[in-house]
N, C-alpha and C positions, 0 to 999 in steps of 0.2 A: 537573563535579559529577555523580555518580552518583547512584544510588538507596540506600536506608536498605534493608537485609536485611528479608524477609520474618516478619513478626510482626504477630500479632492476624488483623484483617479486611484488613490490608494485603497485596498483591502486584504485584509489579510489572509482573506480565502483564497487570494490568489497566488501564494508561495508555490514556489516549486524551485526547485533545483535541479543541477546536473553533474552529476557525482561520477566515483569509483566504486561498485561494489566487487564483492569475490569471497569464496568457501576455501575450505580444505574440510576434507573429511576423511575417515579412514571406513573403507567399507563393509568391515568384519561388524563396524561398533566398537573395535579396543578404543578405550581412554589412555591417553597419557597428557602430560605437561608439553610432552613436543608438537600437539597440534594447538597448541594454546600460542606456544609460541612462534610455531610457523604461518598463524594466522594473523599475529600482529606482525610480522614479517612482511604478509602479503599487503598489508594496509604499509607498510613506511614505503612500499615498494609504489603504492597509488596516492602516494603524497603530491605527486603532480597533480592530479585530478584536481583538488583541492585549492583553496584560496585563503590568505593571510589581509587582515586590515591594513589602517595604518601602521599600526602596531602588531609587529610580525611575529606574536608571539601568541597572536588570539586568530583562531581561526575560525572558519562556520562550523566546525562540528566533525567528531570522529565517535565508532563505535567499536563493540564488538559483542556475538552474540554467543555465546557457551550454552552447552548442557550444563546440569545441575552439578558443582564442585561437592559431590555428598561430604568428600574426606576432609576437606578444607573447613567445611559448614563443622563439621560433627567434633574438632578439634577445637572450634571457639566455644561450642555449647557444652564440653566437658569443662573447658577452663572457667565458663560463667554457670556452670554447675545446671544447666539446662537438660533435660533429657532429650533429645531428639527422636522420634520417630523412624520409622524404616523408613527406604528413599521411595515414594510417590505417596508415603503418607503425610508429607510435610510440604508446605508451600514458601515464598520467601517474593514476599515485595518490595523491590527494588524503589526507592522511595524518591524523589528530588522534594524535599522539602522547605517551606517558609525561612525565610531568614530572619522573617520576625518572631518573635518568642511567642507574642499572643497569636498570633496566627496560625503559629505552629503548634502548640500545644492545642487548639482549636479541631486543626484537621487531624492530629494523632488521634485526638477524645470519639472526633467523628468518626475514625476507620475501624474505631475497637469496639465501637458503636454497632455498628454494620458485622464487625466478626461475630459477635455476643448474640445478636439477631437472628443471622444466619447458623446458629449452631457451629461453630468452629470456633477455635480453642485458641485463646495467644499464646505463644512460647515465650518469644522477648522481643527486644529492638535490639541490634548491633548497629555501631557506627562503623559505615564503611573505613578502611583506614587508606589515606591518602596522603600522597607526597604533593606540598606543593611548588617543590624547586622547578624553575624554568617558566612556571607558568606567568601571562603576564598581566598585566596590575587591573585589566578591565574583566579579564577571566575570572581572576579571582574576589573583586569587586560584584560578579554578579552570581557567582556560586552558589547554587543552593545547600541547604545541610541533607547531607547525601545517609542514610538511610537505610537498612533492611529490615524486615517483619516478617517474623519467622511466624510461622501459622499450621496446626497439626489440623489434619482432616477430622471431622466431625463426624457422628454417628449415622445422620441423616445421610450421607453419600457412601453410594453403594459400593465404588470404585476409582480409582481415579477418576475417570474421565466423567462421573457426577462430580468430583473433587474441583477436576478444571472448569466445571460450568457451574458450579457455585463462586468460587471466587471472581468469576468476571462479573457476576451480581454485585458483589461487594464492590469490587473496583466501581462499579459504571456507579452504583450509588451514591459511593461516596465525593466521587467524584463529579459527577453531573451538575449538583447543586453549586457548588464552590461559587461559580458567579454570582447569582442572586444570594447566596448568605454573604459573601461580600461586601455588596452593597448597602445589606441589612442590618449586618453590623457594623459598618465602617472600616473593614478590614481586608484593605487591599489585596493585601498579600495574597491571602485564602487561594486565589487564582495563580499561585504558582507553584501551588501543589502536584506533581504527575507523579507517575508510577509507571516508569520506562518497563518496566517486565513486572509481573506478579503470576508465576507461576510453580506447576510440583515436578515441570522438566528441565525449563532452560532459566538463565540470567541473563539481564543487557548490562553490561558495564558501557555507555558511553558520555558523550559532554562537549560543551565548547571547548574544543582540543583538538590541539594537531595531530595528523595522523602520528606522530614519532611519539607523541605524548602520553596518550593510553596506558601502554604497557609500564610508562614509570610513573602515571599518579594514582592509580588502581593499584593498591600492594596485591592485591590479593590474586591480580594477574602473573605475580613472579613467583607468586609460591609452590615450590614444588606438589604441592597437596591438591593444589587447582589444575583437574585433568577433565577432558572431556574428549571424544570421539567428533566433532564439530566445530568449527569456529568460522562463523560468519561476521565477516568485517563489511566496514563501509565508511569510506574519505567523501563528504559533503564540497559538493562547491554549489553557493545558493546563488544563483542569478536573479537580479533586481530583488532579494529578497535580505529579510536581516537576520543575523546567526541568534541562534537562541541554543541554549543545553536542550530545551525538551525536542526541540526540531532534528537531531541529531541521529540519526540513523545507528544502528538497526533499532527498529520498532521490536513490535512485540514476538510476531512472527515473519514479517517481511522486510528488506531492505530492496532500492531498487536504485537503477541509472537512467534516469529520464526522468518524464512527465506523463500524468495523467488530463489527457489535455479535457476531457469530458466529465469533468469530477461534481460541476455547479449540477448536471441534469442529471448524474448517479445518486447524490447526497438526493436532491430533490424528490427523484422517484422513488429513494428508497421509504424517506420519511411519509411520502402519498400512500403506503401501501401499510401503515400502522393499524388501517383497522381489519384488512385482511390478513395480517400474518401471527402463524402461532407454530406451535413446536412441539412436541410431544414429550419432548427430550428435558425444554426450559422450563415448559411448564407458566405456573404465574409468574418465576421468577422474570420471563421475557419483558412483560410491562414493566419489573423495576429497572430495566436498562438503557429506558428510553430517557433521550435522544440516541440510538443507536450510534449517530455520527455527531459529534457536538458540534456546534459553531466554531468557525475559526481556527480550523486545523490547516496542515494543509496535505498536499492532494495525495500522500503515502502515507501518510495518519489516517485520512477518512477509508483509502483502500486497505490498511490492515486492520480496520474497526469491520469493514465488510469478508473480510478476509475470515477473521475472528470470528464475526455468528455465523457463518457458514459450518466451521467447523465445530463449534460447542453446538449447532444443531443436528448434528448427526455426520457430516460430507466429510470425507476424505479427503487431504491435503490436494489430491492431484484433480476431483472431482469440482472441489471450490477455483481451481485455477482454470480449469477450464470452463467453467460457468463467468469467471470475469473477465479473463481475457482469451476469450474463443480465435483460434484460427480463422482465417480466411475459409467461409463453405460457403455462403451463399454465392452460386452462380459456377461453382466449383465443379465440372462434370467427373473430375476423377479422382474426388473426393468418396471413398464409401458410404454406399447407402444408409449404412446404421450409424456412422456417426453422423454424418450429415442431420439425421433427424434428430438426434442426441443434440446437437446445436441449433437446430431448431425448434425444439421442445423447450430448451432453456432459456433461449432470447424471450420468452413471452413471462419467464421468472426472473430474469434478470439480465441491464443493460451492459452491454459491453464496458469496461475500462478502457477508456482506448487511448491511443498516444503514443509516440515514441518511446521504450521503456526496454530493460534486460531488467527483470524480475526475481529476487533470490528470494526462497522461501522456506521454514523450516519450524516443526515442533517438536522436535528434540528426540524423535524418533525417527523420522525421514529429513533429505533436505534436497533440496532441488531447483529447477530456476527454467524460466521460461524468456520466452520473446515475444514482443509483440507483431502482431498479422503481417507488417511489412518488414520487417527484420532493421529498426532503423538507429538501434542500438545495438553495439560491439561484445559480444560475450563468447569469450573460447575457455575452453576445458581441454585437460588430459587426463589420464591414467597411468598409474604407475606399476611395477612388479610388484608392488611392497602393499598391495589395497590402497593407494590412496589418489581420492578426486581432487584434485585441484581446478573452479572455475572464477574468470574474475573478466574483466571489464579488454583487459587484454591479455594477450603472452607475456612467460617472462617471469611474471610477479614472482616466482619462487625458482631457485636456482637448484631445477633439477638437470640429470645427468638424460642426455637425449638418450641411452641406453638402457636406462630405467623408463624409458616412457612405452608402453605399451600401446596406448590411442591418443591421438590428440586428433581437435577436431572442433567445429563451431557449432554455436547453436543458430539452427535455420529459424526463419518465418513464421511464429507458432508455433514449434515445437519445444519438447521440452524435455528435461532432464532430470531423473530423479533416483536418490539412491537411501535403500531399505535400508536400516542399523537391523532390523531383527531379522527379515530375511538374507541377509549378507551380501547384495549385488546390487547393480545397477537398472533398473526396471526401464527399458528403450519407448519410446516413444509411442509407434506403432502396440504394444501391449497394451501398456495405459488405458491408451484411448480406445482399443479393440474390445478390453476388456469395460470399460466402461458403458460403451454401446452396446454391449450384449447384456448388461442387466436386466434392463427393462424392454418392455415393448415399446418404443419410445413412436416410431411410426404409426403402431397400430393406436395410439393417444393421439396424435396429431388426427389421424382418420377419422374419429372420434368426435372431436372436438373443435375441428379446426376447420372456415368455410374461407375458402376463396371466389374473388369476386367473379371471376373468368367462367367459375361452374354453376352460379346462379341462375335459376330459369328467366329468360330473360320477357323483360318486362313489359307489354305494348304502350305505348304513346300515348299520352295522355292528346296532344293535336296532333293533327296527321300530318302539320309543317308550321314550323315557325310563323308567326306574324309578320306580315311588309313592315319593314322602318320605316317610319315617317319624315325620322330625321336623316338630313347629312353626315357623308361619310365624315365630313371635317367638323361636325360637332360632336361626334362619337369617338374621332380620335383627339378631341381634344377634353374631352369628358374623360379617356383614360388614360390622362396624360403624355399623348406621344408631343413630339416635338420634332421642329424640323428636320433635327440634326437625324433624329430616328429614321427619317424617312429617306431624306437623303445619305446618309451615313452607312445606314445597316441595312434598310426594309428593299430599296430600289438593288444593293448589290448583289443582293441573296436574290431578288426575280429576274435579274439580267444575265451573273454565270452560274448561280444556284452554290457560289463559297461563301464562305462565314468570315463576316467582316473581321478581320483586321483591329486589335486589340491590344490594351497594356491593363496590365494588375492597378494602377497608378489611378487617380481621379483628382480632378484640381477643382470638382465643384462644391459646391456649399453643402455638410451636411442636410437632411432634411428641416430640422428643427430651426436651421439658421437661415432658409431659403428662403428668398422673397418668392420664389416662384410657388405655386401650389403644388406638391409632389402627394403621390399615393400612397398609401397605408401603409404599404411592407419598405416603402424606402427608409421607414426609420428605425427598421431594426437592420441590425448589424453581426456578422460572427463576432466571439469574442478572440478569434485567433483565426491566420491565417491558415486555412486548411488545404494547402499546397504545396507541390513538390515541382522539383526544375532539375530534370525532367520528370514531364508528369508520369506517376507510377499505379500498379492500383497490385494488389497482394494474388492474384493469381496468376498473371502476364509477367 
């Protein structure tokens, strides 16, 4: 199920949701079946979070995210007489595909197109196998043909992590065009082509599904062979928005609980900055990626697309999270001096995410989760004897023994939580970001490079004083718009006890566009959301 064409006050850039997300991990890195299944646990357990139509059997969207099932994968490619590859020499794109035959056969021609180009190697297709008892008649009315593509690393990449930065060429390629060959050839469909995961670490198994539904229309979630060290879940409730499979949390490397409320002027800046940016890392392949962020995602789509070239260009999970969504530092006195400049060096490369949000992230080597600057989403974690994190949206999700818990504890304002599979622990907060600041010279670059206005030599006067008015005061304040009410209202009570008038959020007058009266330039823009709290709050008080 898509989206309805843009008309009226409606856009589809403006989805967003307010969900449940939550982890379990185990911190050694052991794999088994039993985080697979305590991770769908932890999602029936945030099936509140979540929301059912009319039809209470379709819901907005459930996920879940795993490491790579190597023994699960390696046991259908014997019986289909496939050789598989060692584990990170092989990749697997999770497909939502066309339900139309032409369409779909279409975009398969095109992906194998793109693999054959790219130097890498097709293995096979599998069809996911799927139960579809319980599900209800509009779910499965909109279902796409669900999909794998197995795909062996090619000679051209030197390592994985060339492996993972070639394949999101392939993806963005193939993907990119779908609208306009759409329309070119007359084939709708084409546009409901996605690729919920395609990578040589993790898999997304999600869909329009209820949280309880996952783990029974995914076979390949029950199978004792499907083990991973991770499982990132996530229960969707879409406010004012409409449920779609590909909108269904977890993305590729991110799922979150909130909103990205500044997502229209991130997309924007990022696209402004196409003819300054390159990679060392991407190489030419960076140009065939573009649109970096496509049209009409919404706002946890376009932050895991930004999420995602951070890291195929080189940055460290923890490095790209604090590049997007920065703590509270400016104005911050007891904030560190090297991070602080570490956050201020990177505001000039890139714009805050900002918004209410608890933030889970992970590439199948770390996983971790953050908050945004005012802490205005709910996210508590523990710890247990036995290695294992448990974090999610609240307490509870999982029925552990309070004598097994070792820490429990929230996540504050910014900070963030993050734990190694190869180093074996939990990496705190204060490290991260200590260790971050101490890379570079990050101050000594500002010093550099950076002029404030206050240090400028300052500049003599072109006249030695303003010119006489000639005009009345009352033609000047009527040239920039004052009004009565201004004078009497706010201008006379502010000169009489020096307080600030007397106010409400509220306004019963005419937009500007609609006003008989003549109003001034900035009256006709408008925020696109309210940027307020009750009571007012700001991230360092």
């Amino acid at each position: 199920m898509g989206f309805p064409e843009p008309q009226g006050l409606y856009d589809a850039r403006n989805e967003h949701d307010s969900c449940g997300v939550g982890f379990v991990a185990h911190i050694k890195g052991e794999k088994s079946h039993a985080i697979v299944g305590q991770a769908l646990e932890i999602l029936k357990n945030l099936d509140h979070r979540g929301a059912v139509g009319a039809d209470p059997l379709m819901g907005d969207g459930a996920g879940i995210l795993i490491q790579m099932p190597d023994r699960l994968f390696r046991k259908w490619a014997e019986a289909e007489g496939h050789n598989l590859p060692a584990p990170g020499n092989y990749a697997v794109a999770m497909c939502f595909l066309p339900q139309d035959e032409a369409s779909r056969d279409f975009v398969i021609q095109t992906f194998e197109k793109f693999l054959a180009k790219e130097g890498q190697k097709l293995i096979g297709w599998r069809d996911v196998p799927t139960t579809l008892d319980g599900l209800g008649h509009a779910v499965i009315k909109s279902m796409p043909v669900i999909r794998q593509c197995f795909v062996e690393r090619g000679d051209n990449c030197a390592d994985q992590d060339a492996f993972e930065r070639k394949i999101l060429a392939i993806r963005k390629q193939t993907q990119n065009p779908l609208a306009a060959k759409a329309e070119k050839h007359g084939l709708p469909g084409l546009t409901e082509m996605y690729m919920p995961s395609f990578s040589s670490r993790t898999v997304v198994y999600k869909g329009l599904l209820l949280a309880t539904q996952v783990g029974s229309f995914y076979d390949d979630l029950r199978d004792p062979d499907c083990v991973s060290a991770l499982g990132l879940v996530h229960q969707r409730f879409s406010t004012n928005t409409f449920p779609s499979w590909k909108l269904a949390h977890p993305y590729r490397f991110i799922a979150h609980n909130g909103e990205i409320n500044t997502v229209r002027g991130n997309v924007n800046w990022m696209n402004a900055r196409r003819r300054t940016m390159e990679s060392d890392l991407l190489g030419a392949d960076l140009d065939k990626m573009w649109p970096l962020i496509p049209h009409g995602q919404s706002d946890t789509a376009c932050l895991d697309n930004a999420f995602e070239l951070l890291l195929a260009g080189g940055y460290s999970m923890a490095h790209a999270v604090m590049m997007l969504i920065p703590e509270a530092w400016a104005g911050n006195p007891l904030m560190d001096p090297k991070r602080r400049a570490f956050y201020e060096f990177h505001a000039a490369l890139m714009e805050p995410w900002d918004g209410p949000a608890a933030v889970a992230f992970t590439d199948g080597r770390q996983i971790g989760a953050t908050l945004d600057r005012n802490g205005l989403r709910p996210a508590r974690f523990c710890v247990t004897d036995d290695d294992l994190v448990v974090m999610a949206s609240e307490s509870g999700v999982l029925p552990i023994k309070e004598d097994n818990i070792v820490r429990k504890w929230r996540l504050q304002p910014g900070k963030m939580l993050l734990i190694d599979f190869e180093e074996g622990r939990i990496i705190e907060d204060e490290e991260i970001k200590a260790q971050l600041a101490d890379e570079e010279p990050y101050q000594k670059w500002l010093d550099q490079a950076q002029y404030m206005l206050k240090d400028l030599d300052a500049v003599e006067p072109e006249l030695a004083q303003l010119p006489v008015e000639t005009t009345s005061l009352l033609d000047r304040q009527q040239a920039f718009g004052y009004t009565q009410e201004d004078t009497s209202k706010f201008l006379e009570p502010m000169a009489q006890s020096g307080d600030d008038p007397i106010g409400s959020m509220g306004t019963d007058t005419p937009i500007a566009v609609l006003s008989n009266r003549p109003r001034l330039l900035y009256d006709y823009f408008k925020q696109n959301f309210a940027q307020v709290t009750n009571p007012p709050i700001d991230p360092i008080r």
